[in-house]
C-alpha positions as CSV (number, residue, x, y, z in Angstrom):
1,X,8.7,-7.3,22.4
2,X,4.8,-7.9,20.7
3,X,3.1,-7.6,24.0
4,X,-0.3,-9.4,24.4
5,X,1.0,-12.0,21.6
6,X,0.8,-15.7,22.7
7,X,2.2,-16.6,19.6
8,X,5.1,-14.5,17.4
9,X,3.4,-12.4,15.2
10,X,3.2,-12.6,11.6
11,X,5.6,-10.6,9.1
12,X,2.0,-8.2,8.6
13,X,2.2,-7.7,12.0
14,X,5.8,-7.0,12.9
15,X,5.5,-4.4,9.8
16,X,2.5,-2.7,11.8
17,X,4.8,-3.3,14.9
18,X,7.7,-1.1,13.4
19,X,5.3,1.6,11.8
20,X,4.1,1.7,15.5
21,X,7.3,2.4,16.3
22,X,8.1,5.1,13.7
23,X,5.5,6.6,14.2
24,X,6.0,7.0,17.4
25,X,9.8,7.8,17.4
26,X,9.7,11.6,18.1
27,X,8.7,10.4,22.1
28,X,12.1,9.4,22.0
29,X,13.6,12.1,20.4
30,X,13.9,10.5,16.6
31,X,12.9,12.7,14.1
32,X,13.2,10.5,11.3
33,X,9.3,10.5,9.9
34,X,9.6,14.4,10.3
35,X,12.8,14.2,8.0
36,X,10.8,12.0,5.6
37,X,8.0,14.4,5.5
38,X,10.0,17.7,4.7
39,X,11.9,15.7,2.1
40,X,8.0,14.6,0.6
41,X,7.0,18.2,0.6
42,X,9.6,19.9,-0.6
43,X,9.7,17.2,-3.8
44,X,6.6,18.4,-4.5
45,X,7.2,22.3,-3.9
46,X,9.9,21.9,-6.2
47,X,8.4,20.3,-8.8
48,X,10.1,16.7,-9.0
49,X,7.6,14.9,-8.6
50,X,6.1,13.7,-12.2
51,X,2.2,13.7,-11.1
52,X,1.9,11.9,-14.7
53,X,4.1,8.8,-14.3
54,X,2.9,8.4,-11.1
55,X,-0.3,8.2,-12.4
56,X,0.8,6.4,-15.0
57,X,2.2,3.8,-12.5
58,X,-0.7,3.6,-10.5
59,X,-2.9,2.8,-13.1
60,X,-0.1,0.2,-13.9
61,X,-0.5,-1.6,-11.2
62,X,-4.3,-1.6,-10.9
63,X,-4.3,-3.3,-14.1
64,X,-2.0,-5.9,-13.1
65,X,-4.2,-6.7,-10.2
66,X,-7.1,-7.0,-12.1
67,X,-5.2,-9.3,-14.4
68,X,-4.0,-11.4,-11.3
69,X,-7.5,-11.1,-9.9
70,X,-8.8,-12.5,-12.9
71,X,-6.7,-15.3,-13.4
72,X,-7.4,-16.5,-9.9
73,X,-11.2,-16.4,-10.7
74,X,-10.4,-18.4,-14.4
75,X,-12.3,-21.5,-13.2
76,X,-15.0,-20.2,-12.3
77,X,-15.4,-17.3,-14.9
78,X,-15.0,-20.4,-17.3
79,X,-17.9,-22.2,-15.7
80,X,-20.1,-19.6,-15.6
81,X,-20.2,-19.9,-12.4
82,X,-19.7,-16.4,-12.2
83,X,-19.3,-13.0,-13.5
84,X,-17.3,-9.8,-13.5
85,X,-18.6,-6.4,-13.9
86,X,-16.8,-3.7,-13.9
87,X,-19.2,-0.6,-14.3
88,X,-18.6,2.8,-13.0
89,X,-20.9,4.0,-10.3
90,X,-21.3,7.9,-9.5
């Protein structure tokens, strides 16, 4: 099933595994990405997506991973031992 694997493959891996596989599913016929893609576009045609609270979302969850970033480097940010700068470069 994970050719050229020794071992069996870690969940990362069985997800690339089955995106493999999607991706390659019209070879076989399956359509099922093109389906997803027509759906995506015409959400957007139409208007429902909400460009705002998905930006709002985004930036959401960027903040919480800075947060969890953070708290992961709370010794050493204690310590001194180092520093976080978070400057804008253009």
């Amino acid at each position: 099933m994970y050719a050229g694997f020794t071992h069996r493959p870690s969940e990362r891996h069985r997800a690339i595994f089955e995106l493999d596989g999607a991706m390659n599913s019209k070879r076989n016929g399956n359509t099922d990405f093109d389906e997803f893609v027509k759906r995506q576009q015409t959400a957007v045609e139409e208007g429902l997506v909400d460009w705002s609270k998905e930006r709002d979302d985004w930036l959401r969850h960027l903040t919480e991973l800075y947060e969890q970033t953070e708290s992961f480097l709370a010794e050493y940010l204690d310590a001194g031992q180092i520093k976080l700068n978070y400057a804008i470069s253009s």
